[in-house]
C-alpha positions as CSV (number, residue, x, y, z in Angstrom):
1,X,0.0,0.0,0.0
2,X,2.7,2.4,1.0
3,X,4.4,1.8,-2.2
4,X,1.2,2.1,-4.1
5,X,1.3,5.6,-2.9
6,X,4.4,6.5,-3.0
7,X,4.2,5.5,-7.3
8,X,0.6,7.4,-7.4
9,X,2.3,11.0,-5.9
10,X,5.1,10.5,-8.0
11,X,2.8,9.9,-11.0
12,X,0.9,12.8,-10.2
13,X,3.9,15.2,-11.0
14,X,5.0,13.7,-14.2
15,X,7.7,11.4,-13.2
16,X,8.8,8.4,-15.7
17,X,8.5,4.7,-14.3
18,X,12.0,4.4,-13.8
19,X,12.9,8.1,-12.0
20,X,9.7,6.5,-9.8
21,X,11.4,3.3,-8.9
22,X,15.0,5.5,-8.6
23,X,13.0,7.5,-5.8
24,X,11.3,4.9,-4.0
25,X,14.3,2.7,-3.7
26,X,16.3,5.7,-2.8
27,X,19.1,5.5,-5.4
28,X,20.9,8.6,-6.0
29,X,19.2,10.0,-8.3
30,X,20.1,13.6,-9.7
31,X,16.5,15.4,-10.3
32,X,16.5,17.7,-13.0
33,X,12.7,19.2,-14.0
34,X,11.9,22.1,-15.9
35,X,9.3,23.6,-13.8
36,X,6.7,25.4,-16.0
37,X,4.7,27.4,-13.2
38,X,2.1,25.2,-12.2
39,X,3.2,21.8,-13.8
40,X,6.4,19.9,-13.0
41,X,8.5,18.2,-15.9
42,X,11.8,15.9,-15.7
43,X,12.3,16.3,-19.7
44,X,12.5,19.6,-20.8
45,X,11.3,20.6,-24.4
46,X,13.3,21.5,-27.1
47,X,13.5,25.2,-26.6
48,X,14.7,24.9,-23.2
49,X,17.5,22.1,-24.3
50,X,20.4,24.8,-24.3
51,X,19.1,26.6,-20.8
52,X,22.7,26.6,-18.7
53,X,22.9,23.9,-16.2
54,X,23.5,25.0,-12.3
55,X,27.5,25.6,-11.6
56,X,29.1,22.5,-10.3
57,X,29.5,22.4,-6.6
58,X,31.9,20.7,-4.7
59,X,30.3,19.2,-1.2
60,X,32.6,19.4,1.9
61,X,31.6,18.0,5.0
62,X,32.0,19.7,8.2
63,X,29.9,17.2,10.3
64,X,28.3,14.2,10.2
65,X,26.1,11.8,12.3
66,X,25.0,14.9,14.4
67,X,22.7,14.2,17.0
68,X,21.0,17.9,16.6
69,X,20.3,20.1,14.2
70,X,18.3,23.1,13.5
71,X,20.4,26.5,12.6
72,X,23.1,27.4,10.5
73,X,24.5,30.6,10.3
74,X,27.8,32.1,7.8
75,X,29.5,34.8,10.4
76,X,33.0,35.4,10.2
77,X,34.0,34.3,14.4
78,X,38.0,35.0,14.0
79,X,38.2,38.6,12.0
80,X,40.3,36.9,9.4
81,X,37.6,38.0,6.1
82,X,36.5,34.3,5.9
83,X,32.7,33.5,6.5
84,X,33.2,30.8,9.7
85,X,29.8,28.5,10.0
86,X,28.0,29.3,13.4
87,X,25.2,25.7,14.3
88,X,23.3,24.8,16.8
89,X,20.0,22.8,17.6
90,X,17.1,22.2,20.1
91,X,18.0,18.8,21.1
92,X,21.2,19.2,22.6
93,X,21.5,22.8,22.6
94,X,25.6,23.1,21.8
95,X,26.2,26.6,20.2
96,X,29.5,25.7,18.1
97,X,31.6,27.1,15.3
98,X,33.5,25.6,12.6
99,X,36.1,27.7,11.4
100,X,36.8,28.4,7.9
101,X,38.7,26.6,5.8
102,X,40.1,24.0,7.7
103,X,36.4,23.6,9.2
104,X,37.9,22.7,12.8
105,X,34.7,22.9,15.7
106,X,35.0,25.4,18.2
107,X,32.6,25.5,21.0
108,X,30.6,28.7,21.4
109,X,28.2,27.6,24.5
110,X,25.1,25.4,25.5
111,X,21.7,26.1,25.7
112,X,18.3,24.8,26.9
113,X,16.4,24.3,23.2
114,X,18.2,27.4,20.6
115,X,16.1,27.9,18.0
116,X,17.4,31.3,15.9
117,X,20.2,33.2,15.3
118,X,21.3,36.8,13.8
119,X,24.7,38.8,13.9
120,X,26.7,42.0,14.8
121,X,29.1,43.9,16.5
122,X,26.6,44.9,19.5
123,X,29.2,45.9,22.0
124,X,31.4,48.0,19.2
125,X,34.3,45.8,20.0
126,X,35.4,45.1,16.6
127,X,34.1,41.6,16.8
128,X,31.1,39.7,15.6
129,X,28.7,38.9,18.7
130,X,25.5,36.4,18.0
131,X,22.0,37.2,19.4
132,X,20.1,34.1,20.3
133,X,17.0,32.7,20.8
134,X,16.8,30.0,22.8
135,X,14.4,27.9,26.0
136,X,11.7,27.0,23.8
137,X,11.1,24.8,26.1
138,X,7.1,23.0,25.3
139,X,6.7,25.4,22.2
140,X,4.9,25.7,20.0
141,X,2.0,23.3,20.8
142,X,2.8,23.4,25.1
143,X,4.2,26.7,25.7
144,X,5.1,27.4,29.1
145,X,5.6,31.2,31.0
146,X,8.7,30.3,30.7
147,X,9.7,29.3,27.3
148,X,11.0,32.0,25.5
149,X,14.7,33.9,25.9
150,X,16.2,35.9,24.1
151,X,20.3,36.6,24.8
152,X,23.3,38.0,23.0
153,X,26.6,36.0,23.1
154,X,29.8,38.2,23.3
155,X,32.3,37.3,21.0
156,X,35.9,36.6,23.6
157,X,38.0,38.2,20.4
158,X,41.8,37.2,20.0
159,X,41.3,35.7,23.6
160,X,39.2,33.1,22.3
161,X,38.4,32.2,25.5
162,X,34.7,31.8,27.5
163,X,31.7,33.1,25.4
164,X,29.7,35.2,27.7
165,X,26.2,35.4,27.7
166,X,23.9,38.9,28.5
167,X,20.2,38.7,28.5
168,X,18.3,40.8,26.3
169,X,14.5,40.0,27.4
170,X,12.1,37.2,27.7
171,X,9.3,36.3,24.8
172,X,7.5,33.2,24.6
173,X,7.9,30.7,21.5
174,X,10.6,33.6,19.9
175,X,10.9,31.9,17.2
176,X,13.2,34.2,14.7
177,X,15.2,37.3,15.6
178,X,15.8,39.9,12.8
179,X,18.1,43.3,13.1
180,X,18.1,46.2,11.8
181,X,17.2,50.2,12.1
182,X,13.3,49.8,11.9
183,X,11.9,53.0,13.9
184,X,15.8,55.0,13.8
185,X,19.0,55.0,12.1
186,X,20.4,56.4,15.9
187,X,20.9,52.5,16.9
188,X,20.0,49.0,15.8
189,X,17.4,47.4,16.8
190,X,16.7,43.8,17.4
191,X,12.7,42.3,15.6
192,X,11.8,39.4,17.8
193,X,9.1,37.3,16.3
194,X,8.1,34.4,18.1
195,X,6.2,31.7,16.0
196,X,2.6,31.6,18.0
197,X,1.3,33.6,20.8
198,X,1.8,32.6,24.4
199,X,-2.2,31.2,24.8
200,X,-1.3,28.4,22.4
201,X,-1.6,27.8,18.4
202,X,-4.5,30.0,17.9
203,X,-3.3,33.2,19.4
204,X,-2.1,36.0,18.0
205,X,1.6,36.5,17.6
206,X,3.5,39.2,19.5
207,X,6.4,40.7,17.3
208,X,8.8,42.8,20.0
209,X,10.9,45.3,19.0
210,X,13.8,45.7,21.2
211,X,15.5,49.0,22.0
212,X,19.8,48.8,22.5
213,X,20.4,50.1,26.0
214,X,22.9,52.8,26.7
215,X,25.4,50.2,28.0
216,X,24.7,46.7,26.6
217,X,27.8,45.1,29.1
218,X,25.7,46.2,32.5
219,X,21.7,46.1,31.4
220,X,19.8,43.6,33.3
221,X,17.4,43.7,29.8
222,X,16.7,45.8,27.0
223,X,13.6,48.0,26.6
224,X,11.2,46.1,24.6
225,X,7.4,47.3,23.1
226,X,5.0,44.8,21.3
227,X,4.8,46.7,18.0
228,X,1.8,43.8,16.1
229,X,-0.5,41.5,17.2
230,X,-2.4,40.9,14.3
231,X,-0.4,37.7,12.4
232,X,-0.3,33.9,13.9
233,X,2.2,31.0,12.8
234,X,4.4,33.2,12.1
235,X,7.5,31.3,10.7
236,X,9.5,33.2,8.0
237,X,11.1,36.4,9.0
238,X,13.6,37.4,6.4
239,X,15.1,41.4,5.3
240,X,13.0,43.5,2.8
241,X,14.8,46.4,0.6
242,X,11.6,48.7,0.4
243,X,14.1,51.5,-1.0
244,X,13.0,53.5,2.5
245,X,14.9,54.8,5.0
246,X,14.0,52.7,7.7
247,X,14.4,48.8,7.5
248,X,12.1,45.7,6.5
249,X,11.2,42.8,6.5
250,X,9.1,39.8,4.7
251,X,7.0,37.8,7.0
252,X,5.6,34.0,6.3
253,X,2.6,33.8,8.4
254,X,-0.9,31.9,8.4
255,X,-1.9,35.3,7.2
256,X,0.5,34.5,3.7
257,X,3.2,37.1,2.7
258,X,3.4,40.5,3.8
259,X,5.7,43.1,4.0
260,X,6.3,44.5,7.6
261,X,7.7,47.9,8.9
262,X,7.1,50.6,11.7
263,X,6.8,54.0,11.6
264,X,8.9,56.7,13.5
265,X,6.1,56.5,16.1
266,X,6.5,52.3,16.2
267,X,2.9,51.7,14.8
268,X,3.3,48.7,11.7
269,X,2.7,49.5,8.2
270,X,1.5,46.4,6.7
271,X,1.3,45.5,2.7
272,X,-0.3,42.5,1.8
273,X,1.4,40.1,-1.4
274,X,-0.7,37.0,-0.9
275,X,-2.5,34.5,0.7
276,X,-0.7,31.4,1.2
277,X,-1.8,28.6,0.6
278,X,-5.5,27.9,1.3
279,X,-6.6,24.2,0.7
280,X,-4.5,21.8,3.3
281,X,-6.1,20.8,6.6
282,X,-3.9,21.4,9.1
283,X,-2.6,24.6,8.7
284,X,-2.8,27.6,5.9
285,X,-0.9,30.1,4.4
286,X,3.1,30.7,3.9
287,X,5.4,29.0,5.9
288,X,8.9,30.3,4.4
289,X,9.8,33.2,2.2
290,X,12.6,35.1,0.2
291,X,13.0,37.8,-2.8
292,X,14.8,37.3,-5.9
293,X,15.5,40.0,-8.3
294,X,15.7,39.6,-11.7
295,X,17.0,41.5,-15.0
296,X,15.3,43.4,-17.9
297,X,14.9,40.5,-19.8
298,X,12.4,39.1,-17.8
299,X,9.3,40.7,-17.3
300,X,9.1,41.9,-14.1
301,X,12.0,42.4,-11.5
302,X,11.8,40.3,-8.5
303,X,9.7,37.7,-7.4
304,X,9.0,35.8,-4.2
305,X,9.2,32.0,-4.0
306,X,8.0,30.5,-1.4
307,X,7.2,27.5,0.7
308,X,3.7,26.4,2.2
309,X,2.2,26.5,4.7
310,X,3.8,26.1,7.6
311,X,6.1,22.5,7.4
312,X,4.1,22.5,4.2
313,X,4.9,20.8,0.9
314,X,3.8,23.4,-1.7
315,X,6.2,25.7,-3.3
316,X,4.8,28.8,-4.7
317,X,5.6,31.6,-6.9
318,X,4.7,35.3,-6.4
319,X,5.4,37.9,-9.4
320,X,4.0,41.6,-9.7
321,X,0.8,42.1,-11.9
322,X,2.4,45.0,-13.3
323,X,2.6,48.0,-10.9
324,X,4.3,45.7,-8.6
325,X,0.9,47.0,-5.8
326,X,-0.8,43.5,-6.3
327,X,0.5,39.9,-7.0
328,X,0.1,37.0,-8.8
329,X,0.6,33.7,-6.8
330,X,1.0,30.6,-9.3
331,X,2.0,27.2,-7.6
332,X,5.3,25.7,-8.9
333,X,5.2,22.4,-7.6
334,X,3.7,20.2,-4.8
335,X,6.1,17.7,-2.7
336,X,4.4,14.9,-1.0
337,X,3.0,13.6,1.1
338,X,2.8,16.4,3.0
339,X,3.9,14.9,6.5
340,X,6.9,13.5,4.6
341,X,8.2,16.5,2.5
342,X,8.2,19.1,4.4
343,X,9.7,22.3,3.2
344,X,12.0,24.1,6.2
345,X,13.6,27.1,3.9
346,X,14.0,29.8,0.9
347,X,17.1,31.5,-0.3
348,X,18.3,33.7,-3.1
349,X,21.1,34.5,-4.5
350,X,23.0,34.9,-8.2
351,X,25.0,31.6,-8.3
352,X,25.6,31.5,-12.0
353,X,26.5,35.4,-12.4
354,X,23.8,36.0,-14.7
355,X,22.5,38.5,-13.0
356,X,19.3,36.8,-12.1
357,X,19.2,35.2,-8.9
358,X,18.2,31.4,-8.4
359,X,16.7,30.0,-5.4
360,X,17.4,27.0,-2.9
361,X,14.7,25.6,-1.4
362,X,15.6,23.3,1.8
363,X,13.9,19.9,2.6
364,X,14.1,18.5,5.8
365,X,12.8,15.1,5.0
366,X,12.1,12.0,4.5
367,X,13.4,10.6,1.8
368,X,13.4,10.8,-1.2
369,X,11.7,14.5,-0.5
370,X,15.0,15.6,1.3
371,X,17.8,17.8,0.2
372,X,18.7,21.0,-1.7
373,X,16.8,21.8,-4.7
374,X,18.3,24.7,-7.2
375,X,15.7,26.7,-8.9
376,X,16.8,28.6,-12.1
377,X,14.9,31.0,-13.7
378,X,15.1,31.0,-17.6
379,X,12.6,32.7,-20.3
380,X,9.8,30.0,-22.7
381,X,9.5,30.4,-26.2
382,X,6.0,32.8,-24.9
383,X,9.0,35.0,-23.1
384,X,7.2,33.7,-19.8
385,X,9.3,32.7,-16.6
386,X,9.7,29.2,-15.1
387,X,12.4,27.5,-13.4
388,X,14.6,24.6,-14.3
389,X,14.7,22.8,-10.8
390,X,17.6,20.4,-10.2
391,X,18.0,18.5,-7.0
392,X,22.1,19.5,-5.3
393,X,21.9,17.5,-2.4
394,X,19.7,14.0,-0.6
395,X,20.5,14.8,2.7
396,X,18.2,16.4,5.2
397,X,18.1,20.1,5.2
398,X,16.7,22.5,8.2
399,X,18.9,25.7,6.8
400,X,20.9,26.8,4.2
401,X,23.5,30.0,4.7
402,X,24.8,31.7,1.4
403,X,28.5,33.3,1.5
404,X,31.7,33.2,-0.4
405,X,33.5,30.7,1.4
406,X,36.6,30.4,-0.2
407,X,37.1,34.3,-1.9
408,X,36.5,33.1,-5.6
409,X,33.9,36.1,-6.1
410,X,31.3,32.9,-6.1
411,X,28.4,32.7,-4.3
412,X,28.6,29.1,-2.0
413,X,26.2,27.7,0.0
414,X,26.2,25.6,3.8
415,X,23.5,23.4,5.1
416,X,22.5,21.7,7.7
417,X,20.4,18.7,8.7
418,X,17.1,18.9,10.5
419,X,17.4,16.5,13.9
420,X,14.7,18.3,16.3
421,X,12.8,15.5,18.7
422,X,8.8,15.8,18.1
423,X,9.0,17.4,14.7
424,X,12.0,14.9,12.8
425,X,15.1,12.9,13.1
426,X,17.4,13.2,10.2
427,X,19.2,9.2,9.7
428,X,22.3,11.5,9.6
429,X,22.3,15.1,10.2
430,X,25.2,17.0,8.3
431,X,26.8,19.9,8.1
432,X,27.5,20.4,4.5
433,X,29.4,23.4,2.2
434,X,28.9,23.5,-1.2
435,X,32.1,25.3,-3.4
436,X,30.6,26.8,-6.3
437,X,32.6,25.8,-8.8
438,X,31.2,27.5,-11.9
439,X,31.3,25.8,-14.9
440,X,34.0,22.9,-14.0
């Protein structure tokens, strides 16, 4: 019966007999489909024969046979101009660091259930601090009044000795942390989002903006105000150019995709881009989001792909209508089944030097819906977009992190696995960089 299924789902998105016994059997199978917006296909017609193929990418591996996994994080620890990997999971809780290029693990610290990370020189010091989420503790289905922390780690320098911790403030379920200058460009300011309210699934989501005290070294906490309460599942929070003054950012909530900023007076201006998706059971709208732009050859200039809902297995496509107010949201392909194929992650970025940028899509697992899938934007014979989507990677993905890791002027990618009790247990979570290698 299982396999019946498994041969009906793969069926259902054009697969040939063969690639459907490859995936069921779990052979390593490279997937390459020309994904026509709304249809999948694994051969591609004739006009799209001489699209370029993705740059070759050598796979290093940092770490294997993890026993966590969750966040991974390009920050460069040492100050030597090399993006260092910064990991860390809510099963174990180790913070570590691997340093770049000889990929050695440094320990960073240990925390009760981490869950999200961001960057920056907080204390001024000339070294990069990391701002943490982390004692989820029952969340998001049990919170607790309890569950919810949010800290920054200071960076020991040349030292390289103990990593202390300061406490910024306490938010249940905080769930992603995003900085910027969103009410001043005086100091930065630290978006906490946590992914559900603290009454449970149902309630509304608090996102706390966070104020940098006079003295970040000897504050207790930092001055916080709930700015929103109007989204719920909140699980995407990624940076938004809105060509303003002020910062941005994108949200993936049951509510879809929006566009979030404050005001000088730190009341939210809100713009809608879509829905989400609308026809699963258990949960609705976006789950994950990111912008890519594109160049004049195209039709319009950026675009949003996304993944839905939330741990969903549908990946969508939003593209301006024409005065980039409204949006046209066009599904790309469905994974499945949905419990099995869940999508964890979006990112963008111009691997081929084209100019246009491509998107990963992470896949936490199981297989064979696991892995990194490359998304390529190319022009039809009716000047329309689609993608050409090839598969980069079978093992489990929670995160990716785009940076140059070797200096080649390349964009490369890290990943790693998803190994978080209750939600899923990657077979072997990995930590994995990918050297674009161009054309080799």
């Amino acid at each position: 019966m299982i396999l019946d299924n498994h041969i009906k789902q793969l069926k259902k998105t054009g697969m040939e007999p063969l690639r459907v016994l490859a995936s069921i059997i779990r052979l390593p199978v490279l997937l390459c489909a020309l994904v026509i917006l709304g249809m999948p296909y694994l051969a591609a017609p004739a006009w799209a024969q001489d699209s370029p193929n993705p740059p070759h990418f050598e796979k290093i591996t940092v770490a294997t046979q993890q026993t966590d996994g969750y966040w991974v994080e390009a920050v460069d620890i040492n100050n030597d101009n090399k993006p260092d990997l910064v990991t860390s999971g809510l099963t174990v809780g180790k913070v570590v660091w691997y340093e770049n290029p000889t990929w050695e693990e440094h320990d960073i610290t240990q925390l009760p259930k981490p869950v999200a990370l961001a960057q920056d020189d907080i204390d001024g010091d000339g070294w990069t601090d990391i701002f943490i989420s982390h004692d989820y503790g029952g969340c998001m289905f049990n919170c607790g009044p309890e569950d919810g922390k949010i800290s920054w780690l200071r960076n020991p320098g040349e030292t390289g000795g103990e990593w202390d911790v300061y406490h910024i403030g306490d938010l249940v379920a905080t769930h992603r942390l995003q900085l910027g200058h969103f009410t001043t460009k005086d100091e930065l300011e630290l978006l906490a989002v946590p992914v559900v309210g603290s009454a449970g699934v149902e309630s509304p989501v608090p996102i706390t903006l966070y104020t940098k005290p006079e003295d970040v070294l000897t504050a207790d906490k930092w001055p916080s105000k709930i700015v929103d309460e109007s989204f719920h599942i909140i699980h995407g929070v990624v940076p938004y150019n809105s060509g303003e003054e002020l910062d941005s950012v994108l949200l993936a909530s049951e509510e879809g995709i929006n566009i979030f900023s404050l005001d000088e007076t730190h009341n939210p201006v809100i713009k809608p881009i879509g829905t989400g998706e609308l026809g699963q059971v258990d949960f609705k709208g976006s789950g994950n989001v990111a912008i890519g732009y594109l160049t004049e050859k195209f039709p319009f200039d950026h675009y949003f792909p996304t993944a839905e809902p939330f741990h969903g297995n549908t990946i969508a496509l939003y593209t301006p209508t024409g005065d980039n107010q409204s949006y046209e949201r066009k599904v790309m392909y469905e994974f499945g089944p949905v419990d099995e194929s869940v999508a964890h992650h979006v990112v963008t970025t111009d691997f081929d030097g084209d100019g246009d940028d491509e998107f990963l899509l992470a896949k936490r697992g199981s297989r064979p819906w696991q892995g990194v899938f490359y998304y390529d934007p190319i022009l039809n014979e009716n000047s329309k977009l689609e993608f050409k989507m090839t598969q980069l990677s079978d093992s489990s993905t929670a995160r990716i992190a785009i940076a140059d890791f070797n200096g080649d002027g390349l964009k490369d990618f890290a990943t790693t696995g998803y190994y978080t009790a209750g939600y899923f247990l990657a077979d072997n979570s990995e930590v994995l960089v990918f050297l674009n290698r161009g054309d080799d």
